[in-house]
BALOBA-1460 file (C-alpha; in Angstrom, 3 decimals):
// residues 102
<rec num="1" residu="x" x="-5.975" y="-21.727" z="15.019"/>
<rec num="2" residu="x" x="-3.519" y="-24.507" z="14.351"/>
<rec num="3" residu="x" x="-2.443" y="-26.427" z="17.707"/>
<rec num="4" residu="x" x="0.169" y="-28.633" z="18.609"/>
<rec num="5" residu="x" x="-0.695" y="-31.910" z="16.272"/>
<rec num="6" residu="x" x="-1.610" y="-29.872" z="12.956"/>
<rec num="7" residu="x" x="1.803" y="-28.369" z="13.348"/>
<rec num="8" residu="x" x="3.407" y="-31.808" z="14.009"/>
<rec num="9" residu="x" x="1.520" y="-33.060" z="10.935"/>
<rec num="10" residu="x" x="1.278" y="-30.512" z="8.821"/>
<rec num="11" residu="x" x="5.153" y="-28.264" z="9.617"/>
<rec num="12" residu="x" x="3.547" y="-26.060" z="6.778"/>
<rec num="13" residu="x" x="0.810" y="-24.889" z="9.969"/>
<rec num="14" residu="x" x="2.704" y="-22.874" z="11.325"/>
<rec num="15" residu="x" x="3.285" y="-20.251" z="8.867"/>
<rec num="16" residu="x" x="0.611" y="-20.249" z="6.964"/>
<rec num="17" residu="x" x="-2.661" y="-21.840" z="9.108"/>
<rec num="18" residu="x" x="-3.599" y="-24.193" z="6.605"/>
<rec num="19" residu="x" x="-5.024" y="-27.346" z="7.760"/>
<rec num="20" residu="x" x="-3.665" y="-29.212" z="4.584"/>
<rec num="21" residu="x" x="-0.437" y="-29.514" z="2.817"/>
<rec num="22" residu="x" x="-2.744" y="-28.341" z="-0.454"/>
<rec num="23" residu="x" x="-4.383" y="-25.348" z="1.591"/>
<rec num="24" residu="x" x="-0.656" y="-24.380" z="2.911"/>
<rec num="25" residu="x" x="0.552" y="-24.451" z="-0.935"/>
<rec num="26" residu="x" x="-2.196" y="-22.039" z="-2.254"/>
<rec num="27" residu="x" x="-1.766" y="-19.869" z="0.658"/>
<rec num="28" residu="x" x="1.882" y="-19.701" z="0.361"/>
<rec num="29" residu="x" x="2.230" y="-19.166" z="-3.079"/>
<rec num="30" residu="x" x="-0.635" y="-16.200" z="-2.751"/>
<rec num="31" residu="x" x="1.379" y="-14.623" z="-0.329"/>
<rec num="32" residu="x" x="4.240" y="-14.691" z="-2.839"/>
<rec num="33" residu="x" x="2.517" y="-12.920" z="-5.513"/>
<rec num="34" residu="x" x="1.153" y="-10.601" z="-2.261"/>
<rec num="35" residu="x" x="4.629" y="-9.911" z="-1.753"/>
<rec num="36" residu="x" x="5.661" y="-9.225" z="-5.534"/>
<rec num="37" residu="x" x="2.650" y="-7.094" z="-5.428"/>
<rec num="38" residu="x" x="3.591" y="-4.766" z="-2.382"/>
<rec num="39" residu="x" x="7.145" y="-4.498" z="-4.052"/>
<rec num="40" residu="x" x="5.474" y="-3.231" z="-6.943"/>
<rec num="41" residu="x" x="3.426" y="-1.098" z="-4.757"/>
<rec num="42" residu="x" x="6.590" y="0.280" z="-2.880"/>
<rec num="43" residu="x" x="7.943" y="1.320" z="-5.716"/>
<rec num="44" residu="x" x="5.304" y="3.090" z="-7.623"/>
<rec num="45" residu="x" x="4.898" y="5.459" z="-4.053"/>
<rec num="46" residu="x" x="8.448" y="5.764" z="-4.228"/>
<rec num="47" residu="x" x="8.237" y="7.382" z="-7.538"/>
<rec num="48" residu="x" x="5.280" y="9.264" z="-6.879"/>
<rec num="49" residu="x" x="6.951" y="10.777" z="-4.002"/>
<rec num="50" residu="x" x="10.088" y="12.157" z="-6.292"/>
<rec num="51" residu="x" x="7.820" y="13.650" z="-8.762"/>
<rec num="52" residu="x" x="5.630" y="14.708" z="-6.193"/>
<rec num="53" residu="x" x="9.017" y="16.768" z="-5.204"/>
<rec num="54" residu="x" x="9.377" y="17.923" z="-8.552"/>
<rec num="55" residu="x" x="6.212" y="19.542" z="-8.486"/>
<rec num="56" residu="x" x="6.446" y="20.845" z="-5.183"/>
<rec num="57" residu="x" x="9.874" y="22.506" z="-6.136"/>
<rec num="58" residu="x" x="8.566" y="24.273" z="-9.617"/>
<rec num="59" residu="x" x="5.108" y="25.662" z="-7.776"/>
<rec num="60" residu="x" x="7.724" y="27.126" z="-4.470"/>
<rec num="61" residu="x" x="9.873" y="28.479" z="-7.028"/>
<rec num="62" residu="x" x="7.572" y="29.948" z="-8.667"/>
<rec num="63" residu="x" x="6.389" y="31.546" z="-6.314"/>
<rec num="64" residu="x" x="3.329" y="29.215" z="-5.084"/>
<rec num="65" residu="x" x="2.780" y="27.435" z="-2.051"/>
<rec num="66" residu="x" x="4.109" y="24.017" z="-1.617"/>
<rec num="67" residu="x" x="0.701" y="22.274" z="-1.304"/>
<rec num="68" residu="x" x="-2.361" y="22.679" z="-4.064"/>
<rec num="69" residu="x" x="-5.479" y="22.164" z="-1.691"/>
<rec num="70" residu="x" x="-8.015" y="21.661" z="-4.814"/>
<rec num="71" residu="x" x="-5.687" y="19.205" z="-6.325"/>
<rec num="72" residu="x" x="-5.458" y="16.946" z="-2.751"/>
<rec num="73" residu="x" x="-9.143" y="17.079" z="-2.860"/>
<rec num="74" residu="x" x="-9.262" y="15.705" z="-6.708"/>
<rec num="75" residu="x" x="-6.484" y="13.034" z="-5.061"/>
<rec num="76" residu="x" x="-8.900" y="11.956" z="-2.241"/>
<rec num="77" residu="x" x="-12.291" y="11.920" z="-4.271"/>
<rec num="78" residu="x" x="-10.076" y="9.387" z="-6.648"/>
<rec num="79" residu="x" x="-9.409" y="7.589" z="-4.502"/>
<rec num="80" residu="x" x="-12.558" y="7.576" z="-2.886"/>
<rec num="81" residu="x" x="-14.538" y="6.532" z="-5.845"/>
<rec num="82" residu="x" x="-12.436" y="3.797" z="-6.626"/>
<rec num="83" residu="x" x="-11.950" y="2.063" z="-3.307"/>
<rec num="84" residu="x" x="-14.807" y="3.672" z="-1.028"/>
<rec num="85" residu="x" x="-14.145" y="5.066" z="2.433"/>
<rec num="86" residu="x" x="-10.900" y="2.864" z="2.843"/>
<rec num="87" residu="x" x="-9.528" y="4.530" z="0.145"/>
<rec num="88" residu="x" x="-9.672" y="8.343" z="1.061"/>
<rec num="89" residu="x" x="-7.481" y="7.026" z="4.507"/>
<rec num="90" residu="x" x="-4.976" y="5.786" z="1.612"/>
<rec num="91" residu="x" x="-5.132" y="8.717" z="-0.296"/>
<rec num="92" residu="x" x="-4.166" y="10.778" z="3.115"/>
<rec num="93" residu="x" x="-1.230" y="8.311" z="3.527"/>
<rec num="94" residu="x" x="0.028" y="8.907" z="0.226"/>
<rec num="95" residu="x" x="-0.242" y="12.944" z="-0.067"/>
<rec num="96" residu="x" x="1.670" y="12.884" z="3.614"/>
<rec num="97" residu="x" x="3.964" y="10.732" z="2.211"/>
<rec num="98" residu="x" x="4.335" y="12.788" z="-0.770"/>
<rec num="99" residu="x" x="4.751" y="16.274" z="0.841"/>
<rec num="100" residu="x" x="4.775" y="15.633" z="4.182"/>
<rec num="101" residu="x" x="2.265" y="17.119" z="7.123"/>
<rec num="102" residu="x" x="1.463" y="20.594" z="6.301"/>
């Protein structure tokens, strides 16, 4: 935790924690490619969610339901696999975001 003389020393403390000016610099460029990263990340849901739609629309109108339970379950165990427990809870996020609670 950074107190009151690493801040006045270091005005870099603040924001990032560092204890040095060198420390502060990796952290805050990391955070910048962090943030590039979760833009990137943003957007890639963002399209998954419209063709997620897509999908949704042609099974309805064909006469299917909206949601393919066997497919979520090929979504989660992906996910799974590749990230471990964590990444079935991301999975989850990502169908709800992509068709909503059911």
């Amino acid at each position: 935790m950074s107190t009151a003389a690493d801040t006045a020393t270091n005005p870099t403390a603040d924001r990032t924690g560092a204890r040095t000016e060198e420390a502060a610099d990796v952290i805050t460029g990391a955070r910048e490619r962090i943030d590039a990263l979760d833009d990137r990340i943003i957007g890639l849901v963002q399209e998954r969610m419209a063709i997620s739609a897509v999908i949704q629309e042609a099974r309805i109108a064909s006469g299917g339901r909206r949601v393919n339970l066997s497919r979520e379950m090929d979504v989660l165990g992906h996910y799974r696999d590749a990230l471990g427990k964590p990444g079935t809870s991301l999975a989850m996020t990502l169908l709800e975001l992509c068709r909503g609670r059911i």
